[in-house]
N, C-alpha and C positions, 0 to 999 in steps of 0.2 A: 254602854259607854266604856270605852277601854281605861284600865288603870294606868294611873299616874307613871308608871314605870312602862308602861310598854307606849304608850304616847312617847316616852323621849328615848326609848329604842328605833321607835318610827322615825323622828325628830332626826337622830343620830345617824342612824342610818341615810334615809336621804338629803341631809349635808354633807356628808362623805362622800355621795357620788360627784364626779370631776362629767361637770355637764360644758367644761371649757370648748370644748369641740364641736358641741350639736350645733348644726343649721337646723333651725326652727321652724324654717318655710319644706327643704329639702326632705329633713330628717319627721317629719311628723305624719303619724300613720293616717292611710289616707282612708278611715272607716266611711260606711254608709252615709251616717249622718254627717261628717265632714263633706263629704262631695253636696249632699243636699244642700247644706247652708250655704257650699261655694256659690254653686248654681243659681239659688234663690236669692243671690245678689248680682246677677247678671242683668245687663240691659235686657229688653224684652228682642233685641238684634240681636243677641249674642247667646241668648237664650235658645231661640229658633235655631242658631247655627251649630251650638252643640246638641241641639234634638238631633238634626240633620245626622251630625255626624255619628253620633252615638246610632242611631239607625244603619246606620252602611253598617258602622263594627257589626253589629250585632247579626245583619244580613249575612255577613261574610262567614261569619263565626258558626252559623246553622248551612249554610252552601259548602262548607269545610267539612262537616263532621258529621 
């Protein structure tokens, strides 16, 4: 458990950051498990079409290199 003083150094510190500008759709990192959860709420149509596609990248991407 962090001490009472470094909790509102944490606290302090990110109130001070100026987040006025982030696009929250744009700006947010697009890790593993984000795509996963994207994905895993796709129609089971839309689902297949990103298999699809993601297949070709992936094709092209080993025919490339």
């Amino acid at each position: 458990m962090l001490k009472p003083e470094n909790q509102r150094a944490i606290y302090d510190f990110l109130m001070k950051r100026d987040i006025s500008q982030v696009d929250w759709d744009i700006d947010r990192p697009k890790t593993k498990a984000y795509i996963e959860m994207r994905n895993s709420s796709l129609s089971p149509c839309l689902k297949q079409t990103v298999g699809k596609a993601e297949e070709r990248v992936l094709t092209r991407l080993v025919r490339y290199h």
